[in-house]
BANULO-765390 format. One line per 3 residues: number of its first residue (from 1); their letters; for each residue x, y, z negated of N, C-alpha, C, O. Coordinates in Angstrom, 2 decimals, always signed. Layout:
<nuros>
NUM = a = X:Y:Z:X:Y:Z:X:Y:Z:X:Y:Z | ...
</nuros>
This chain:
<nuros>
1 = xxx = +58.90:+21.38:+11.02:+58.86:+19.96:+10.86:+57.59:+19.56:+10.12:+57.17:+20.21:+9.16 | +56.91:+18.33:+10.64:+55.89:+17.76:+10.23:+55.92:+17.24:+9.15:+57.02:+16.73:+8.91 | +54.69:+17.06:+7.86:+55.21:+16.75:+6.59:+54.66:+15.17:+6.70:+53.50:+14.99:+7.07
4 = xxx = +55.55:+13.98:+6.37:+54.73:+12.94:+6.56:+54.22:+12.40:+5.63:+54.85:+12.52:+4.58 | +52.85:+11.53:+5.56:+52.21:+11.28:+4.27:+52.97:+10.30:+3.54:+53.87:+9.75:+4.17 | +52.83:+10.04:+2.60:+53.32:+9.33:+1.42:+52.94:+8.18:+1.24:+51.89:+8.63:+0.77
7 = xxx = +52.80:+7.16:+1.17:+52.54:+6.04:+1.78:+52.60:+4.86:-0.20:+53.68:+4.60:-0.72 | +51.65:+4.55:-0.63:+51.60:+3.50:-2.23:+51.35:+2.16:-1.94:+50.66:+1.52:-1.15 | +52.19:+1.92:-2.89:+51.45:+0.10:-2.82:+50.03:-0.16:-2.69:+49.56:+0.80:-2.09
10 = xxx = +49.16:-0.99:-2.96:+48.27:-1.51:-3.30:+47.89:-2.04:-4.86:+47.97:-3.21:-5.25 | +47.50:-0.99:-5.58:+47.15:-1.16:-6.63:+45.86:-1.54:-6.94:+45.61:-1.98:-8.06 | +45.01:-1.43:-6.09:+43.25:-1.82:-6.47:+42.89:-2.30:-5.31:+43.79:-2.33:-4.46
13 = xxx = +41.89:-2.68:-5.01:+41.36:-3.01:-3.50:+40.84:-2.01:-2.80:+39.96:-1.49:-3.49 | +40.96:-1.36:-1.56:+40.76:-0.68:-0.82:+41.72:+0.31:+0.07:+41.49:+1.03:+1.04 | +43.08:+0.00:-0.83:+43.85:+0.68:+0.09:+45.45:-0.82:-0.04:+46.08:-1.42:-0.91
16 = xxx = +45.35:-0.71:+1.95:+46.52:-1.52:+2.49:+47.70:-1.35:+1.91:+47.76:-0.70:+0.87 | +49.15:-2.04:+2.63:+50.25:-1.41:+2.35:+50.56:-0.32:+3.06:+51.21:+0.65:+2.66 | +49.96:-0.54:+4.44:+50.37:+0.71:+5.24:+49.78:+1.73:+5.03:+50.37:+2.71:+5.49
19 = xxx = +48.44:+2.01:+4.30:+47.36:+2.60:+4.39:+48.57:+4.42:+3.70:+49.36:+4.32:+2.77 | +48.37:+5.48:+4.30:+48.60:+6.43:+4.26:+47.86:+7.08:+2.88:+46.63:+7.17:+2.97 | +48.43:+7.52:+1.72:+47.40:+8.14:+0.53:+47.03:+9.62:+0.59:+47.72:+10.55:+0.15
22 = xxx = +45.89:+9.70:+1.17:+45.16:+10.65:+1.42:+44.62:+11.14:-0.08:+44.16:+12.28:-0.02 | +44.58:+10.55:-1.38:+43.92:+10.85:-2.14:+42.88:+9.46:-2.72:+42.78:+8.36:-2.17 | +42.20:+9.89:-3.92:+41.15:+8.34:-4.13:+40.50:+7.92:-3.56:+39.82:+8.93:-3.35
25 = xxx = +39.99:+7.14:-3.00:+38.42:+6.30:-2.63:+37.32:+6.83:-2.80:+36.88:+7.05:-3.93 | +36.76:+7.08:-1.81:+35.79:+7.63:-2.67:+34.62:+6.72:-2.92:+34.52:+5.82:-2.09 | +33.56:+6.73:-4.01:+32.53:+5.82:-4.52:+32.04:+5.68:-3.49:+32.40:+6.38:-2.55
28 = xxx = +31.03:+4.70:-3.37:+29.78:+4.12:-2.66:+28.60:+4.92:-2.97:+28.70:+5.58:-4.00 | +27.87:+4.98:-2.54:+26.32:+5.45:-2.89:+25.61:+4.18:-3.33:+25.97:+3.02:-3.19 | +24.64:+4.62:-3.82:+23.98:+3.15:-4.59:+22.48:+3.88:-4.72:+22.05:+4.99:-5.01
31 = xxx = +22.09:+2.90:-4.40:+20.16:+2.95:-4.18:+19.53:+2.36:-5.50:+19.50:+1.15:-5.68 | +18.95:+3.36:-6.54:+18.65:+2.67:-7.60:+17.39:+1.94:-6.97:+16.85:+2.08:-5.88 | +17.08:+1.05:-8.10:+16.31:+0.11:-7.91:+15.04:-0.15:-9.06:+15.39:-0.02:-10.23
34 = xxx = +13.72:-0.47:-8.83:+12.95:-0.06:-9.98:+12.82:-1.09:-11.03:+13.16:-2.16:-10.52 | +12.53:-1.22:-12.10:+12.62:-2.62:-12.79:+10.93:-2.51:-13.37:+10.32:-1.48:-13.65 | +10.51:-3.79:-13.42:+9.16:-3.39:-13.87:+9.09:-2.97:-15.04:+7.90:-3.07:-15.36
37 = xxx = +9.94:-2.38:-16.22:+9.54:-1.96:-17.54:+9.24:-0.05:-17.37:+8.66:+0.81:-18.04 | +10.31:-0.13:-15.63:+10.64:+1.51:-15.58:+9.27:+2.37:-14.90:+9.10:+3.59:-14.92 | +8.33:+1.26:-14.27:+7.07:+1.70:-13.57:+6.15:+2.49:-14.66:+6.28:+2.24:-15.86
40 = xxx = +5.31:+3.36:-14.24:+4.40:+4.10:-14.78:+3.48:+3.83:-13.34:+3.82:+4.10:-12.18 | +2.27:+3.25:-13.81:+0.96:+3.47:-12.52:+0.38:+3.93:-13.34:+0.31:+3.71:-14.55 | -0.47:+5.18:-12.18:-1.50:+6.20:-12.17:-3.15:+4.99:-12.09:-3.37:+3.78:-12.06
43 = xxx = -3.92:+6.22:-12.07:-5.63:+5.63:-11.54:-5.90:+6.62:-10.82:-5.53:+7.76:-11.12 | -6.64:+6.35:-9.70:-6.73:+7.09:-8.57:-8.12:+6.64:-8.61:-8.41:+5.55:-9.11 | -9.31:+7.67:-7.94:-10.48:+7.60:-7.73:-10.57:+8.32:-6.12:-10.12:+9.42:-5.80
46 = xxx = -11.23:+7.42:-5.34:-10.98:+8.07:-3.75:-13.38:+7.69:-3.57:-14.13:+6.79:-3.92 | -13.49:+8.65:-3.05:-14.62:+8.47:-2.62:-15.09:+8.06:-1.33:-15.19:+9.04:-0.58 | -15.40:+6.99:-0.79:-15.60:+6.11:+0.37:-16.67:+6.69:+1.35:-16.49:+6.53:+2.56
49 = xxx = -17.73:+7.33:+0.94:-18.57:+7.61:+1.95:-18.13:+8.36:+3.10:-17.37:+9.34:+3.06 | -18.74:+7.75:+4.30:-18.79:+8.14:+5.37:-17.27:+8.06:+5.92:-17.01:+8.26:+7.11 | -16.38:+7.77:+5.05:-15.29:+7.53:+5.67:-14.77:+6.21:+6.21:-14.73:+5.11:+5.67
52 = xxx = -14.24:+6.78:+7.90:-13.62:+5.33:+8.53:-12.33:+4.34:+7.84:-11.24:+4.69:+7.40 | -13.07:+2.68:+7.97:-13.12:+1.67:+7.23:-11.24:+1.62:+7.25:-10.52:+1.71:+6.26 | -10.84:+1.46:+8.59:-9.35:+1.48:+8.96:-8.39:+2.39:+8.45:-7.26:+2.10:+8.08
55 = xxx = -9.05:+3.76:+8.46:-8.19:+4.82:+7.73:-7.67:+4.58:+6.59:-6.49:+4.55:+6.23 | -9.19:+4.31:+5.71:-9.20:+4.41:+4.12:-8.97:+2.95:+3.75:-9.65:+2.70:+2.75 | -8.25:+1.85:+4.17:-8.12:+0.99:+4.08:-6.55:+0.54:+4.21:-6.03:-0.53:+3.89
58 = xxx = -5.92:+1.83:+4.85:-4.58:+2.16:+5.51:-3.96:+2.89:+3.95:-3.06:+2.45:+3.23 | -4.73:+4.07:+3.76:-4.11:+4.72:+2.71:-4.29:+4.05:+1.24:-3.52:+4.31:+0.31 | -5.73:+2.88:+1.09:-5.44:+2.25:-0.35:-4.32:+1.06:-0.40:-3.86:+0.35:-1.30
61 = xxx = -4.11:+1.20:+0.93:-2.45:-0.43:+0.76:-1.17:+0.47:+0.67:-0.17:+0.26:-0.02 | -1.39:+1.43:+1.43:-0.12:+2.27:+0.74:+0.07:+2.42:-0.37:+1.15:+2.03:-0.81 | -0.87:+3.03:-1.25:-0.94:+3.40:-2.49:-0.80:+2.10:-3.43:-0.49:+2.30:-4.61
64 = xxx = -1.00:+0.88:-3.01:-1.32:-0.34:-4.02:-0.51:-0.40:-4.11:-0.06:-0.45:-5.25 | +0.51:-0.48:-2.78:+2.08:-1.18:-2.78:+2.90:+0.05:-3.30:+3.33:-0.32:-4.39 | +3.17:+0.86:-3.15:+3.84:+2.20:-4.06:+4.64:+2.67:-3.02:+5.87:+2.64:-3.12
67 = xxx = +4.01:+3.15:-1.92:+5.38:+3.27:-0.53:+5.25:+4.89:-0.50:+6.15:+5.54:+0.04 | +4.04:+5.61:-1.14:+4.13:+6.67:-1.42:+5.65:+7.44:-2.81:+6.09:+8.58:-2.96 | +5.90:+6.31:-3.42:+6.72:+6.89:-4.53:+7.74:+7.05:-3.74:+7.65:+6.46:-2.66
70 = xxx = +9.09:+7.90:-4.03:+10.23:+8.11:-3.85:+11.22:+6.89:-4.34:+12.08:+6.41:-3.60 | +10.99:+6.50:-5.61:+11.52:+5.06:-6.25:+10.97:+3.90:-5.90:+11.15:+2.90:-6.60 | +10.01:+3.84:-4.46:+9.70:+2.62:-4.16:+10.68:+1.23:-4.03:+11.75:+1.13:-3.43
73 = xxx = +10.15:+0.51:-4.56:+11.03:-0.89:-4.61:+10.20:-1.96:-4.16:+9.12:-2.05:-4.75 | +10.50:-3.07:-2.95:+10.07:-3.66:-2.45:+9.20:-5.40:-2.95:+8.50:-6.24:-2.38 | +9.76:-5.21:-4.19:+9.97:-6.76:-4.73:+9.34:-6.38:-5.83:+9.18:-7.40:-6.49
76 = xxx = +8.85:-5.39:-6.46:+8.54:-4.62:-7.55:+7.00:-4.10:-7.27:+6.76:-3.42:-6.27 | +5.85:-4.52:-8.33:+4.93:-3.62:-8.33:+4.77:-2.24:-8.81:+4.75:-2.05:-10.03 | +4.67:-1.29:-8.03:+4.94:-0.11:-8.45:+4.14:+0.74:-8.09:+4.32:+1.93:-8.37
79 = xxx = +2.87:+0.24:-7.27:+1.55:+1.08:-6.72:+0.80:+1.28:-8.17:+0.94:+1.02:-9.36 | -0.07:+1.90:-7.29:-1.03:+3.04:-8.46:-2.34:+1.85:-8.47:-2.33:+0.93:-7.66 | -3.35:+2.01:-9.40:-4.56:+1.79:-9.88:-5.68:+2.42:-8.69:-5.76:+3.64:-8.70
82 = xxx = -6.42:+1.78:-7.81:-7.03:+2.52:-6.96:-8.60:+2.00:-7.44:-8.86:+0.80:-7.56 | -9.59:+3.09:-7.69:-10.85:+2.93:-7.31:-11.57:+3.75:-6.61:-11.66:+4.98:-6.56 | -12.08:+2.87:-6.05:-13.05:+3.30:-4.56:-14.46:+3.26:-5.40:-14.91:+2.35:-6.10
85 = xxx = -15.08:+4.67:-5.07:-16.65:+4.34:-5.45:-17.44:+4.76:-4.02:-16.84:+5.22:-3.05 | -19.00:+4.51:-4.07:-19.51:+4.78:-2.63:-18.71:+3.50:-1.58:-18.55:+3.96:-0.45 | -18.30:+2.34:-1.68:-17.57:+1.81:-0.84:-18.27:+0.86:+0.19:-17.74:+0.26:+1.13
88 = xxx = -19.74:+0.86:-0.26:-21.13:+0.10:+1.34:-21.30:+1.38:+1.85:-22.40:+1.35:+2.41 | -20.83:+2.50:+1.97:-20.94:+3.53:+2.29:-19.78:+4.30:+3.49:-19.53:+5.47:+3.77 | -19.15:+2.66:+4.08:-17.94:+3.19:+4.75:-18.64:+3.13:+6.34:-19.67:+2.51:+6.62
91 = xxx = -17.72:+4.02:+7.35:-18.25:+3.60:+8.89:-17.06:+3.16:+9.75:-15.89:+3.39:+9.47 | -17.50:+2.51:+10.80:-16.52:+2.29:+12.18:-16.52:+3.01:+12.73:-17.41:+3.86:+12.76 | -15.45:+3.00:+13.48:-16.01:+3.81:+14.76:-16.19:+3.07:+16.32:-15.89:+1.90:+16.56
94 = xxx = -16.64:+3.86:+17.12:-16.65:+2.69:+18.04:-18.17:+1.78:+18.19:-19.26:+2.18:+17.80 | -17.93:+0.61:+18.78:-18.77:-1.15:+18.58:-18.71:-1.50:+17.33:-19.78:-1.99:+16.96 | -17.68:-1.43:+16.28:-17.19:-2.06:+15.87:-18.17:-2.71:+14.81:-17.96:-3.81:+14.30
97 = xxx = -19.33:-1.88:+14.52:-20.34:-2.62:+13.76:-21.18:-3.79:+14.26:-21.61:-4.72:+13.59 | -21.32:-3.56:+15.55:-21.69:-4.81:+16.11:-20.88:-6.20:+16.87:-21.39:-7.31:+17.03 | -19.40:-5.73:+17.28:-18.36:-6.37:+17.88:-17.65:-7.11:+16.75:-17.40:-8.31:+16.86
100 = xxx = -17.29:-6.37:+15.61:-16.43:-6.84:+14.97:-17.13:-8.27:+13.83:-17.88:-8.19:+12.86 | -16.52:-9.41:+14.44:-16.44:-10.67:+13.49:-15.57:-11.04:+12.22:-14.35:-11.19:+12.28 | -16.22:-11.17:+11.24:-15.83:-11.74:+10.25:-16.12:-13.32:+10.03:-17.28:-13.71:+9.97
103 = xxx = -14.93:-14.30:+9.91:-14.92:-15.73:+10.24:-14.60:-16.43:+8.90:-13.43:-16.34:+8.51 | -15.42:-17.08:+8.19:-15.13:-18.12:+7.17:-15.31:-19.57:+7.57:-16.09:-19.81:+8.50 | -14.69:-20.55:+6.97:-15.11:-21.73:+6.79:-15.78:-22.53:+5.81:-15.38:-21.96:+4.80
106 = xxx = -16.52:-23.44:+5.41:-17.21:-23.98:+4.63:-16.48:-25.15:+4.01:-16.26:-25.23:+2.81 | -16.16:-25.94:+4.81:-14.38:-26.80:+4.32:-15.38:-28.26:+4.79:-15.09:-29.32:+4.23 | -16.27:-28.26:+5.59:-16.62:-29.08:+6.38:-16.21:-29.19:+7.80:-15.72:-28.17:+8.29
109 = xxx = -16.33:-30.47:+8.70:-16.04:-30.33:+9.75:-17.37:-29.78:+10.48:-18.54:-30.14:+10.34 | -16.60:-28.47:+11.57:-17.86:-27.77:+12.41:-18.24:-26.60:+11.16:-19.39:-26.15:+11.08 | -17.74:-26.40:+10.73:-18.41:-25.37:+9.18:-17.93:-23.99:+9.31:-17.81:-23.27:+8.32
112 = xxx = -17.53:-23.43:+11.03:-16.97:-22.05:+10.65:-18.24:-21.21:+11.03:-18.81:-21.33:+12.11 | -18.70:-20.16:+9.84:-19.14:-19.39:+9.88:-18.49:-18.15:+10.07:-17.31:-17.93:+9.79 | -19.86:-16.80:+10.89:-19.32:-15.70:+11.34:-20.25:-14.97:+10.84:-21.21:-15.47:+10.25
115 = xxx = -20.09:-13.66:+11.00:-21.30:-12.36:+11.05:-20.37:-11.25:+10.99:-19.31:-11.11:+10.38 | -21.21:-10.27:+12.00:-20.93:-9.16:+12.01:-20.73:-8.23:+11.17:-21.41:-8.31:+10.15 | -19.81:-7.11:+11.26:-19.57:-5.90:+10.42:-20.72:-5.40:+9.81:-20.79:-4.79:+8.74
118 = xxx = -21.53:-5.68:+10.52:-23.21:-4.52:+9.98:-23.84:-5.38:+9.55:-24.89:-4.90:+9.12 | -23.76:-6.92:+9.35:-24.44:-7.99:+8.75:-23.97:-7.97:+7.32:-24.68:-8.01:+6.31 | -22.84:-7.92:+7.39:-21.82:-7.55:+6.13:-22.06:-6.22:+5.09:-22.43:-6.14:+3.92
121 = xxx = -21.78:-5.53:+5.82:-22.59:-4.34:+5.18:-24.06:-4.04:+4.90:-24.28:-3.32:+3.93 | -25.06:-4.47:+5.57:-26.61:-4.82:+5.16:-27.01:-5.81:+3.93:-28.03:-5.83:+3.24 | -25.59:-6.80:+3.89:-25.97:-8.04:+2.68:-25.83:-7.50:+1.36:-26.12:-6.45:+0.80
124 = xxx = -25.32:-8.52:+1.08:-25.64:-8.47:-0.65:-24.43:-7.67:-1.41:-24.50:-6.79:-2.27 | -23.35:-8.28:-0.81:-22.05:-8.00:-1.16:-21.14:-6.79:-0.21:-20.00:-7.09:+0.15 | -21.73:-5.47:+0.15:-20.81:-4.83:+1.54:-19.49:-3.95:+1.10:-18.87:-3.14:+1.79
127 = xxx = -19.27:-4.31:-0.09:-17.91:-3.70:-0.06:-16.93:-4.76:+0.16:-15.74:-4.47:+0.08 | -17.39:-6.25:+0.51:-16.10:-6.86:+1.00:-15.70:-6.21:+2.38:-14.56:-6.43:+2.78 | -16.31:-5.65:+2.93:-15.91:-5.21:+4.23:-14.42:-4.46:+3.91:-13.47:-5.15:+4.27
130 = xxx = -14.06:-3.19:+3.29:-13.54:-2.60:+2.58:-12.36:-3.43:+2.06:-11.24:-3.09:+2.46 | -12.46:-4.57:+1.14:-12.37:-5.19:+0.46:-10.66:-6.19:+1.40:-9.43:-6.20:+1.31 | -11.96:-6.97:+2.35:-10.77:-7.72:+3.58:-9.88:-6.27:+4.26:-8.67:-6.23:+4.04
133 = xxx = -10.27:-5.57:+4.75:-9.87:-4.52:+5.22:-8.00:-4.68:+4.64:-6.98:-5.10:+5.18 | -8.36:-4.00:+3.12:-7.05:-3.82:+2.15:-6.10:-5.25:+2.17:-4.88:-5.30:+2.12 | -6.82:-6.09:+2.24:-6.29:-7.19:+1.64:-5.52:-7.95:+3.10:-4.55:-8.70:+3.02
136 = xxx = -6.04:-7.65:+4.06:-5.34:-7.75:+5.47:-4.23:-6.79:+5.77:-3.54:-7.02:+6.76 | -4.04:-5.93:+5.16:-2.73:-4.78:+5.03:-1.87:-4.62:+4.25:-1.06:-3.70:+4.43 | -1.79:-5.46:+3.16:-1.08:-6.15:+2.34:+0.01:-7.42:+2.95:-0.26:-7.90:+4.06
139 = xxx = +1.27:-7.95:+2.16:+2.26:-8.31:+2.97:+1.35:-9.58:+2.73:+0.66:-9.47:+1.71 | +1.21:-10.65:+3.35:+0.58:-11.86:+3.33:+1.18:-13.02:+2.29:+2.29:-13.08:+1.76 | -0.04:-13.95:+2.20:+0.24:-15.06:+1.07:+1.41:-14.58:+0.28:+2.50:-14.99:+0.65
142 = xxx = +1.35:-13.80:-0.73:+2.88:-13.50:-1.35:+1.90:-13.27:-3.14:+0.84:-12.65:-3.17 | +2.44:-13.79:-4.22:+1.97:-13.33:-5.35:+2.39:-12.19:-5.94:+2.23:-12.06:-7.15 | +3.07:-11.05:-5.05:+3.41:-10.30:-5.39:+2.02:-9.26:-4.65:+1.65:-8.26:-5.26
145 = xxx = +1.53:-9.54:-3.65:+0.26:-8.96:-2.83:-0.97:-9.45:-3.33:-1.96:-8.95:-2.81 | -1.19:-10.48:-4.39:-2.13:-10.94:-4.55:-2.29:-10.16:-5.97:-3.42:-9.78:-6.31 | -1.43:-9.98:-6.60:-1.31:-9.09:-7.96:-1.39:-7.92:-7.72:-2.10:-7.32:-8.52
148 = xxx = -0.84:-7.15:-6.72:-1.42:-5.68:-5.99:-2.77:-5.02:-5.86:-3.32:-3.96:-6.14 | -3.09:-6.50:-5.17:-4.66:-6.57:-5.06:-5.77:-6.56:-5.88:-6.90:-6.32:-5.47 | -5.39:-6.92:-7.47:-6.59:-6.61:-8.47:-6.16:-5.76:-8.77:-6.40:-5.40:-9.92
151 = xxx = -5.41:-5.08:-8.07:-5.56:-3.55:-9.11:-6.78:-2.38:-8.12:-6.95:-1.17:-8.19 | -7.25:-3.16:-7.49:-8.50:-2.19:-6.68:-9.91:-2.71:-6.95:-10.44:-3.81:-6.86 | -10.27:-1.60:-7.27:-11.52:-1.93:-8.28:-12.76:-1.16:-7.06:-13.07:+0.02:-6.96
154 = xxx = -13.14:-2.10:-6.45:-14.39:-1.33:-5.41:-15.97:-1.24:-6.16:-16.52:-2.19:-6.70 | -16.47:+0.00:-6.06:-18.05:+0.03:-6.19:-19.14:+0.54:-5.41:-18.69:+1.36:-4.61 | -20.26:+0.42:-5.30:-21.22:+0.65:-4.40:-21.84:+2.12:-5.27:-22.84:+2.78:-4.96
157 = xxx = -21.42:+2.23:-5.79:-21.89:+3.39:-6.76:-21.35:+4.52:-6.73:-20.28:+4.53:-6.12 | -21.82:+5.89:-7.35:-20.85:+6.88:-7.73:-20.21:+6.73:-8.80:-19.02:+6.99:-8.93 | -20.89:+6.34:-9.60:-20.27:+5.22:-11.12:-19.41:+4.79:-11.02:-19.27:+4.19:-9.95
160 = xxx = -18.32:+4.77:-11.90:-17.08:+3.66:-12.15:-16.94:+3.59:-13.49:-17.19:+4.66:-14.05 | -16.56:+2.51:-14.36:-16.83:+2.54:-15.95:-15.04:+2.50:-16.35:-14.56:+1.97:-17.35 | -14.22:+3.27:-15.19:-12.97:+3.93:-15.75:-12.43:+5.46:-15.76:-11.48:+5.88:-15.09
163 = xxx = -13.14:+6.10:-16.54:-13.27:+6.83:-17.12:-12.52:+7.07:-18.02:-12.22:+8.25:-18.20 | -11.91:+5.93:-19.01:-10.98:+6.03:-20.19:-9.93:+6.56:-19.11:-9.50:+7.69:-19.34 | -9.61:+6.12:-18.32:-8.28:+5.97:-17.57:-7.77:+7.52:-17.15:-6.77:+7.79:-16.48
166 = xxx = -8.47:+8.19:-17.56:-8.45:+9.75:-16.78:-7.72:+9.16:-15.29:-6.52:+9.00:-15.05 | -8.90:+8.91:-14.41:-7.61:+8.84:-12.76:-8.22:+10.28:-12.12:-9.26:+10.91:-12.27 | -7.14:+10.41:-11.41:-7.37:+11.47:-10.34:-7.50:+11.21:-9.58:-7.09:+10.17:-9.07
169 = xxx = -8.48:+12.51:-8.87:-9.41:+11.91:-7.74:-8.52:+12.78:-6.46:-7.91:+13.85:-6.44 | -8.76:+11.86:-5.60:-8.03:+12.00:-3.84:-9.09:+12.16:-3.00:-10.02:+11.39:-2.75 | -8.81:+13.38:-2.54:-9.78:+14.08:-1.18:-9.22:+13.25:-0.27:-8.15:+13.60:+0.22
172 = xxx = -9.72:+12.24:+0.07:-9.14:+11.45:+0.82:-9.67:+12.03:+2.69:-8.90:+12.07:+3.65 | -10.83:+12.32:+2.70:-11.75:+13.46:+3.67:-10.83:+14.42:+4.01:-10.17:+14.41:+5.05 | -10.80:+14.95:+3.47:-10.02:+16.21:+3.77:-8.28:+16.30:+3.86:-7.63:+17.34:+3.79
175 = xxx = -7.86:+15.23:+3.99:-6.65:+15.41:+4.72:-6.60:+15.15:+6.25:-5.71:+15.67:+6.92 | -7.62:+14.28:+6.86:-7.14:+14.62:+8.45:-8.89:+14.75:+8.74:-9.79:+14.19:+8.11 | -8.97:+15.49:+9.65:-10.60:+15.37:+9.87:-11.10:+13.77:+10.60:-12.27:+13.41:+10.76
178 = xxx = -10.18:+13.19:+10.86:-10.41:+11.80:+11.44:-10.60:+10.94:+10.75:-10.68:+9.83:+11.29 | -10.80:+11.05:+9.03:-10.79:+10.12:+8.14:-12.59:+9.95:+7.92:-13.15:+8.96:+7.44 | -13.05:+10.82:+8.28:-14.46:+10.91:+8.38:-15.33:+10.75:+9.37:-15.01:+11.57:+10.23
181 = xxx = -16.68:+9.87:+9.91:-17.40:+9.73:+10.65:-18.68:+10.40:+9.97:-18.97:+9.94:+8.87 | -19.41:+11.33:+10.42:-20.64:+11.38:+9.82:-21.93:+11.07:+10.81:-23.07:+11.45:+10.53 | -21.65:+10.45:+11.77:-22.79:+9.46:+12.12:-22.91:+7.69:+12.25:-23.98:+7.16:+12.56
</nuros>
């Protein structure tokens, strides 16, 4: 003869009247969550030369936003400190130095200005290239992406004057051979 289960009221929520007592409930799982007092950011030093603009522009929004941590939290700044040195020192691949447009406005009517990738990089200022790059891979208009965003400190130099910071430096080259153009 079959033994039949034993059958309890409803003392807590989760078990019916009919519900058969197999034993307790068991817990939920629960996804901790990060709070900004619990963050620790690093400083990271990645060296830009010769490396393609898209790649290394891919891996400093990862790193800003913290999607590399295990405790990533979405609503939470929790990326690392990134500086780029060597960063007029990046390449396309492809046209893209001559194809690719960069579009501002002047805040006049008829006032949109353009110039090319290699106009950009020849001027005064070529680590904005770099610069829009990151900031286009970031979640949009959000002050949570706009605060992400000064934490990347770009230079045209081998120089960086963070140094106090002891950051560690990322072979950023040498993880896929595709991160590099050397012509």
């Amino acid at each position: 003869m079959r033994a039949q289960p034993t059958y309890q009221r409803a003392s807590f929520v989760g078990i019916s009247w009919s519900q058969p007592n197999y034993g307790p409930v068991p817990m939920m799982k629960t996804t901790a969550s990060l709070k900004p007092a619990d963050v620790t950011k690093k400083w990271i030093v990645i060296d830009a030369e010769n490396a393609v603009v898209g790649r290394l522009a891919s891996f400093i929004a990862m790193r800003l936003r913290g999607k590399h941590r295990p405790d990533y939290t979405p609503h939470v700044d929790c990326g690392d400190y990134v500086v780029v040195i060597n960063a007029d020192k990046v390449k396309f691949t492809g046209k893209k130095l001559t194809d690719k447009i960069y579009y501002r406005h002047t805040g006049h009517p008829g006032g949109v200005k353009q110039r090319s990738a290699g106009q950009v990089l020849d001027g005064k200022f070529p680590e904005r290239v770099l610069e829009k790059a990151v900031e286009r891979m970031l979640p949009k208009e959000s002050p949570l992406a706009r605060a992400q965003l000064t934490h990347l400190r770009l230079y045209n130099s081998p120089e960086h004057p963070h140094e106090a910071q002891a950051p560690e430096t990322i072979a950023f080259k040498e993880m896929n051979a595709k991160n590099v153009r050397s012509a």
